[in-house]
DRENMARPA-431515 format. One line per 5 residues: number of its first residue (from 0); their letters; for each residue x, y, z of N, C-alpha, C, CB. Coordinates in steps of 0.05 Angstrom, whole numbers, plus 32768, in hexadecimal, padded with zeros to 4 digits. Glycine has a CB too. Example, Ala and Ser with C-alpha at 12.3 -4.5 7.8 and 13.67 -1.06 7.14 Angstrom:
BEGIN
0) as) 8108:7F8E:809C:80F6:7FA6:809C:8108:7FBE:809C:80E2:7FA7:80B5 | 8101:7FD3:808E:8111:7FEB:808F:8102:8001:809D:811A:7FF4:8072
***
This chain:
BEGIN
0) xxxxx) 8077:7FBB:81D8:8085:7FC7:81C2:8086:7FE5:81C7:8078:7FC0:81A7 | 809C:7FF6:81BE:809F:8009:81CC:80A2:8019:81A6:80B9:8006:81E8 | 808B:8031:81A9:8080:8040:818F:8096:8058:8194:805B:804A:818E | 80A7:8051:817C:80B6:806C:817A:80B1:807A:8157:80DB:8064:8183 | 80BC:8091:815A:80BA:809C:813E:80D1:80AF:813F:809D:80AB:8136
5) xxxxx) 80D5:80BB:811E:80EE:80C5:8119:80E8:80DF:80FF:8104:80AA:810F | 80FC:80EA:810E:80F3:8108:80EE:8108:80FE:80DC:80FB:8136:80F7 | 8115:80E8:80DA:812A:80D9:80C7:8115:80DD:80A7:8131:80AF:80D5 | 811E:80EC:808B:8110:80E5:807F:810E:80BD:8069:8113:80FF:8073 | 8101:80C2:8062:8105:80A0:805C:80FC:80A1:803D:80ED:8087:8071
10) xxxxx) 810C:8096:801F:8112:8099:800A:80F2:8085:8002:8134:8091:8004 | 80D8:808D:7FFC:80C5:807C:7FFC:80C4:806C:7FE7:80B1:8088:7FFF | 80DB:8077:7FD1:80DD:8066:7FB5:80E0:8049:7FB6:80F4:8070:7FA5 | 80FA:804C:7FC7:810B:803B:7FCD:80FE:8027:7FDE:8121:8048:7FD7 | 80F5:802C:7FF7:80E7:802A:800B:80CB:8010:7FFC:80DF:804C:8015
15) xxxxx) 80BB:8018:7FEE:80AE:800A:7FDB:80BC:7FEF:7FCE:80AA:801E:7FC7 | 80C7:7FF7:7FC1:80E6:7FE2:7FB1:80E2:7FD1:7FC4:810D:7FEF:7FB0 | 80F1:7FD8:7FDD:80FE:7FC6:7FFC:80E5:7FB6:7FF7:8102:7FD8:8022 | 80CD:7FB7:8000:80B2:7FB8:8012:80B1:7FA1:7FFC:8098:7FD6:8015 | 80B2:7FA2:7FE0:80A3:7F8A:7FD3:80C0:7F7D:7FD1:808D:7F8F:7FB2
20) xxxxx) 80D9:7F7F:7FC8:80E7:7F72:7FD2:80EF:7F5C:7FDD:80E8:7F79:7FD8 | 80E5:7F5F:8001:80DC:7F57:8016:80C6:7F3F:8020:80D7:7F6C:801C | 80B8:7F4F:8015:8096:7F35:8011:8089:7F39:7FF7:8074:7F3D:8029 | 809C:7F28:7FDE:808E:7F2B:7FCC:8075:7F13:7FC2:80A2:7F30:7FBB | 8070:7F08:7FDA:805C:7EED:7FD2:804C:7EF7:7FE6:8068:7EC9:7FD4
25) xxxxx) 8049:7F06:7FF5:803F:7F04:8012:8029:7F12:8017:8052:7F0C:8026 | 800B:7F0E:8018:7FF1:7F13:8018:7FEA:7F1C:8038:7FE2:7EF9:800D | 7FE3:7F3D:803C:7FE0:7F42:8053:7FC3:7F49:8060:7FF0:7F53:8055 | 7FBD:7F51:806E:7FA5:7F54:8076:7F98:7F6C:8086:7FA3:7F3F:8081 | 7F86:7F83:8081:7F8B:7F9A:8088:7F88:7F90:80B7:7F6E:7FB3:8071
30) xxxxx) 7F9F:7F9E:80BE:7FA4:7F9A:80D9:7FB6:7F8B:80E8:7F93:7F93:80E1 | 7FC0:7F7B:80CA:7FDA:7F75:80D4:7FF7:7F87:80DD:7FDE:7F67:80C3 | 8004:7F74:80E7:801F:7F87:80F0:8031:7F7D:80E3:802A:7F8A:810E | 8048:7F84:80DC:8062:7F75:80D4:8074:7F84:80D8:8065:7F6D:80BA | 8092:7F72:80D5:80AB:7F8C:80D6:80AC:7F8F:80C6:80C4:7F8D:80DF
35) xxxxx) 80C4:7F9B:80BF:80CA:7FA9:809F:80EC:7FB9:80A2:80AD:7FC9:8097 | 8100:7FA8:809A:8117:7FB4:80A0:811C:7FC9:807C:8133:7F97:80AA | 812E:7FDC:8087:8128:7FF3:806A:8147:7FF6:806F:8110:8018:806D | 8155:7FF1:8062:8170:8005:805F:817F:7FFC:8076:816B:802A:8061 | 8191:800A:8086:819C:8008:8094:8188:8016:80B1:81B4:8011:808A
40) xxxxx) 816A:801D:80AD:8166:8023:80C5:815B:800D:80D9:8155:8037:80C3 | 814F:8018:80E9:8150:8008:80FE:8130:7FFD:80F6:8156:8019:811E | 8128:7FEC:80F9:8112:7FCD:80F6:80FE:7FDE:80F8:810F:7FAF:8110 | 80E9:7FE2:80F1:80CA:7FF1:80E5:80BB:7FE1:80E9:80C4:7FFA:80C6 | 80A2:7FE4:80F6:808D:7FD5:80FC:8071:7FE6:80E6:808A:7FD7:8122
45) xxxxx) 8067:7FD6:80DD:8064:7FE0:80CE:8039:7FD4:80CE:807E:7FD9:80B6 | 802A:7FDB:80C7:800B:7FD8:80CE:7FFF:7FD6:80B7:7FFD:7FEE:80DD | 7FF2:7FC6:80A3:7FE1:7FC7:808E:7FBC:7FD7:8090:7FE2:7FA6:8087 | 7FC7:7FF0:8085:7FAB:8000:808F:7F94:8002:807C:7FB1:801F:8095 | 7FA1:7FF9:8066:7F8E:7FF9:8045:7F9D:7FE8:803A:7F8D:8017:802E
50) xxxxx) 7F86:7FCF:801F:7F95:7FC9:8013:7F86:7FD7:7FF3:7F9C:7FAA:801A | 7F90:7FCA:7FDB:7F84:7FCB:7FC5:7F92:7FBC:7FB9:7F81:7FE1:7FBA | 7F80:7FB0:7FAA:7F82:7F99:7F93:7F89:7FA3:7F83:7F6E:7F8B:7F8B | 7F93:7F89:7F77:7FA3:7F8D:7F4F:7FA7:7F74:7F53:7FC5:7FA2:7F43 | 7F96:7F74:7F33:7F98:7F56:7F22:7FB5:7F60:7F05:7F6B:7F4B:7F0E
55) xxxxx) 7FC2:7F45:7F07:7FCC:7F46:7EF1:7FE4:7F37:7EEF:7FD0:7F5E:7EEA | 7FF5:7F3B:7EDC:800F:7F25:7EDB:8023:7F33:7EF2:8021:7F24:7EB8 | 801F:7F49:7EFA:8034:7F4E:7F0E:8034:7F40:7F28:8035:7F69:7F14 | 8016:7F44:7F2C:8015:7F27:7F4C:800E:7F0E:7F44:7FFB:7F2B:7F67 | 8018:7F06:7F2A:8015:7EEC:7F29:7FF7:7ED9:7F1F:801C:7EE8:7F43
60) xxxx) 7FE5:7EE9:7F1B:7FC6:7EE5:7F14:7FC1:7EE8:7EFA:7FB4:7EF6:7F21 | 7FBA:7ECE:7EED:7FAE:7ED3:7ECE:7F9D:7EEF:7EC9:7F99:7EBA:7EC7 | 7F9E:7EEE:7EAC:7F95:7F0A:7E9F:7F71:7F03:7EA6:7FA0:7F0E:7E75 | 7F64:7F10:7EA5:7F49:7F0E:7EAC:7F33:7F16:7E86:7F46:7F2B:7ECB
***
């Protein structure tokens, strides 16, 4: 795999939006890799470096 980068700025609002979007069921694990297509750019590889939890009706988990 060939690591490139870009001074392209990237709209992180939006970017977010995409991201759950995308994998909204999908449980990751810190060290994983995935792609991540955004907009019209070109395919993002993307690395889970932190996560943090949340309980609640938004991911689907009874009230506690």
């Amino acid at each position: 795999m060939v690591d490139s980068t870009t001074t392209e700025p990237f709209d992180t609002d939006k970017m977010a939006l995409e991201f759950v979007n995308q994998f909204p069921q999908q449980a990751f694990t810190v060290g994983q890799e995935l792609v991540f297509s955004f907009m019209e750019k070109k395919v993002l590889t993307v690395a889970v470096r932190e996560l943090e939890g949340c309980i609640g009706r938004r991911v689907g988990l009874a009230r506690l």
